[in-house]
N, C-alpha and C positions, 0 to 999 in steps of 0.2 A: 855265315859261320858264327856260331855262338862262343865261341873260344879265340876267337881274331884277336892277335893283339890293335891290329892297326886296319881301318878301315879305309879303301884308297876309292874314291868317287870319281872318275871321269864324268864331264858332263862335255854333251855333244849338241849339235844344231849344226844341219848339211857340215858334216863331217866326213861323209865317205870315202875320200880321196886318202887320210889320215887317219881315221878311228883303229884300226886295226894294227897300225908302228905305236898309235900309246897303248892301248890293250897288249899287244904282245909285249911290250917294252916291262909292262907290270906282272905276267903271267910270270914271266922268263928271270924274275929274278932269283938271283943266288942262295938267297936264304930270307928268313922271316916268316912270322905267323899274319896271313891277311887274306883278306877278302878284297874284291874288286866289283863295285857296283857303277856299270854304267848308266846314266840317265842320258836318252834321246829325248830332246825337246822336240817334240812332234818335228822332224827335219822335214824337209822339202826334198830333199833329192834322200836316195837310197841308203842311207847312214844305218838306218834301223835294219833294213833287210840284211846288208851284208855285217852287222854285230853276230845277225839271229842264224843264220848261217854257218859262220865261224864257231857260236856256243854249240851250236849242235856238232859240230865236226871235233872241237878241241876236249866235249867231254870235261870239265873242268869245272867242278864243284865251287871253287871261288870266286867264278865269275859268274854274275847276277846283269839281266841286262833287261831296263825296262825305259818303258815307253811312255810319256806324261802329256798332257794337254801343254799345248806352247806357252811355258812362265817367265822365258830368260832364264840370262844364266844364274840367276840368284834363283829365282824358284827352284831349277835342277840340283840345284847345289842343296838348297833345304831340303828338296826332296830327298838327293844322298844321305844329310844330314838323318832324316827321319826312317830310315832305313840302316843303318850303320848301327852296327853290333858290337864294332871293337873298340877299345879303350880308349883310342884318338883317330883322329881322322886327318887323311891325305887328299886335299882337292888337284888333280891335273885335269889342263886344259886339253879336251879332245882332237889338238891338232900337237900335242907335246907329248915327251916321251921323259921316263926315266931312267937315269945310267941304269948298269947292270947292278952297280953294289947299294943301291937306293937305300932299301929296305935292311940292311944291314949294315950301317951307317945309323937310322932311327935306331932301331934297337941298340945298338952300342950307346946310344947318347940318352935313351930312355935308363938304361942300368945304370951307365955312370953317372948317370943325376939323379937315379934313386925318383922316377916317375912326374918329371917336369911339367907344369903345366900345357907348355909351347917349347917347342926346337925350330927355331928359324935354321933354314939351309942355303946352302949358297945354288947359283943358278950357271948355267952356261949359256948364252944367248949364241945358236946357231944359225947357218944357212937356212934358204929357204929350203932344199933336200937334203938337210940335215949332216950335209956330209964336212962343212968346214966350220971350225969353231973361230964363231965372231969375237966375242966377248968374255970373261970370264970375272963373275958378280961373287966374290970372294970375300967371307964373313970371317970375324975374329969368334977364334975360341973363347968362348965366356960366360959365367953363370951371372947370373942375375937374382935374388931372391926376390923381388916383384918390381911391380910396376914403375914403383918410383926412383930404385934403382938403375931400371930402362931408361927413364926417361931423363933422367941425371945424363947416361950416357950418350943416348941420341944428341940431347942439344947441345954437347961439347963436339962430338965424333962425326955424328951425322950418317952412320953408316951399317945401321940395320932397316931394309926397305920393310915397308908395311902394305904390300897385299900379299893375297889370299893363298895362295899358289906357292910352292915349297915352304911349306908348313905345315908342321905336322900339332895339332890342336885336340887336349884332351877332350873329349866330349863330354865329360860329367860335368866340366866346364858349362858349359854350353847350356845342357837341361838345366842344372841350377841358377842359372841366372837368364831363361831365357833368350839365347843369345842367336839370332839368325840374319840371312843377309834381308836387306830391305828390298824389297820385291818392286817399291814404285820408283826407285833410282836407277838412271841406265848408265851413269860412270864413276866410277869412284866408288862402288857397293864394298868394294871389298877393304879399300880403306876404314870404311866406316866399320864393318865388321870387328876389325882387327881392333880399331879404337874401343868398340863394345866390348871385348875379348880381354884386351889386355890389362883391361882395368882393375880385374880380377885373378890374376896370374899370381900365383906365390910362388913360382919357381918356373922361369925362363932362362932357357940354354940357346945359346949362338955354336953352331959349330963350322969351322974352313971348308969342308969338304963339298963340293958342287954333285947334287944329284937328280938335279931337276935340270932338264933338256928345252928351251923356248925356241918354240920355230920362227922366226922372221919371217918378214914380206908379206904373212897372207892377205890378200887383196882384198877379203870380205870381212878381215878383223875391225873388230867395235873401234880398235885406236885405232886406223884410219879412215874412219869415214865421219863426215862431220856431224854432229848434232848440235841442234840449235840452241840457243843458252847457256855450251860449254863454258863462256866466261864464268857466269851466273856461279856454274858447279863448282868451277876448278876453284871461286874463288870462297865459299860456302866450305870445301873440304880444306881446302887451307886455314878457316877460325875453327872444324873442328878439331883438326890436326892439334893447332896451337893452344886450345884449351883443353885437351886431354893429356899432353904432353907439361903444361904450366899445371893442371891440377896436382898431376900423379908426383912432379919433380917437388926434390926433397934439399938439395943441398946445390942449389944453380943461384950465384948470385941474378940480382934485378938487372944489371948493365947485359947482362950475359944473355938471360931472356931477351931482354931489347931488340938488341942484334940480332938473334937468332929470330925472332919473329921479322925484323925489316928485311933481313936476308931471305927468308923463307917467302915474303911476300913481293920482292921483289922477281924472285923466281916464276911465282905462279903468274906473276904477268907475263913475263916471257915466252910463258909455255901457252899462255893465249894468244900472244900476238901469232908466234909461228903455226900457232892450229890457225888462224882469220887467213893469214899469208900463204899455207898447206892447200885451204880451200877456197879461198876470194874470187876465183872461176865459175864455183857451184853457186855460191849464193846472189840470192838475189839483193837487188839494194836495199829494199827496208831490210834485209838479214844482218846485211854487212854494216850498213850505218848504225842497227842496235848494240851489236858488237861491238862493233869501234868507240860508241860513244862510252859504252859501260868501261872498257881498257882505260881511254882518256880518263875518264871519272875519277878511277882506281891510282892512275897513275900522278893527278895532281895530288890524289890524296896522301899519295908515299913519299914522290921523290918534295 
């Protein structure tokens, strides 16, 4: 749709159990101007048949559903990317759903900001059938006129997350600077994204309101299963994290930075040890010993 204000990309890989509660969940909303482009990453199991299916049955001009050689989720995601015709774009995850007033929430927040670059949204982290709500990831109302203003505020607050996934991102953004996910990274893609993204941001809006739906449990999701060198990553997206955040900050004294980086770096070990301890059954010993030693390494280097 050439007139969309908001472009919403589902990307899927063996999704079928799921593809069709986030599709619907974005057909069926209340109001808003948008289009819906799903990308099946060549799935293994029937994701794509039963999408194709459904388009035919629902008749539904806004939904587009195409089928790509298998990229990952970052190449799906460019591909939505290069196929998207509205103003900004909405990434959900093909096993997630959004509330009913989603899209009417963005547009309220695109008018009363007068066309912000990025709207971060709050999230709901549910069951694995969606029926009880586990968690609730609750954002302050807040304008930002760019980057440095953010990043003033992250490393005092700490409580605007940076992926991909409820966020709503102008695309002129994007074309103008180039901006796409990295195709040869398999965790942490969308952080980095956001770090490319928000560099260039002259008007970011946070708004309270949770509109994005996360399913828990799924047993074949990327965060739970182990990959090899996850130290390596976690600890790589922790200096770029830390250098896009000391670039952009504008009024953070040095004591203040300090902390927030041994804090922040203390963290990312933690989140290693428990992924080594999550999986120490799978791996094998040269696996475990690589791991562990890179942890130890890290750790004399902190504490």
């Amino acid at each position: 749709m050439d007139n969309a204000l908001i472009s919403i990309v589902i990307t899927a890989h063996n999704m079928q159990r799921y593809i069709l509660d986030s599709v619907s969940s974005v057909l069926s909303q209340k109001g808003g101007s948008f289009e819906c482009i799903v990308i099946d990453d060549e799935s293994d199991d029937d994701t794509f048949h039963v999408l194709k299916v459904f388009q035919k049955e629902v008749k539904d001009s806004r939904l587009q559903v195409i089928r790509i050689p298998h990229r990952g989720v970052s190449g799906a995601r460019n591909e939505g990317i290069r196929r998207a015709k509205g103003t900004y774009v909405l990434f959900v995850d093909g096993d997630d759903m959004l509330s009913p007033d989603a899209l009417s929430v963005c547009e309220n927040a695109i008018k009363k900001h007068e066309d912000p670059d990025v709207v971060f949204l709050g999230m709901d982290m549910m069951s694995h059938d969606m029926s009880t709500l586990l968690q609730k990831t609750v954002l302050p109302d807040i304008y930002f006129k760019d980057s440095g203003e953010l990043a003033d505020w992250y490393i005092i607050h700490k409580t605007l997350l940076l992926y991909s996934v409820f966020k709503l991102y102008k695309k002129e953004v994007m074309e103008s600077y180039a901006i796409r996910f990295d195709e040869s990274v398999s965790y942490g893609e969308d952080r980095l994204f956001n770090f490319a993204f928000l560099r260039h941001c002259k008007g970011i809006v946070s708004v309270s309101e949770c509109i994005y739906m996360h399913r828990s449990g799924r047993a074949t999701s990327l965060t739970g299963e182990f990959r090899a060198g996850r130290v390596t990553q976690l600890l790589k997206l922790h200096e770029k994290k830390i250098a896009f955040l000391f670039e952009a900050a504008k009024n953070v004294p040095e004591d203040v930075k300090k902390s927030f980086e041994e804090e922040n770096r203390r963290g990312t070990l933690m989140r290693a040890v428990e992924h080594i301890a999550r999986h120490e059954e799978e791996l094998g010993d040269s696996e475990l010993l690589s791991e562990t030693r890179m942890i130890l390494k890290e750790v004399r280097n902190t504490f």
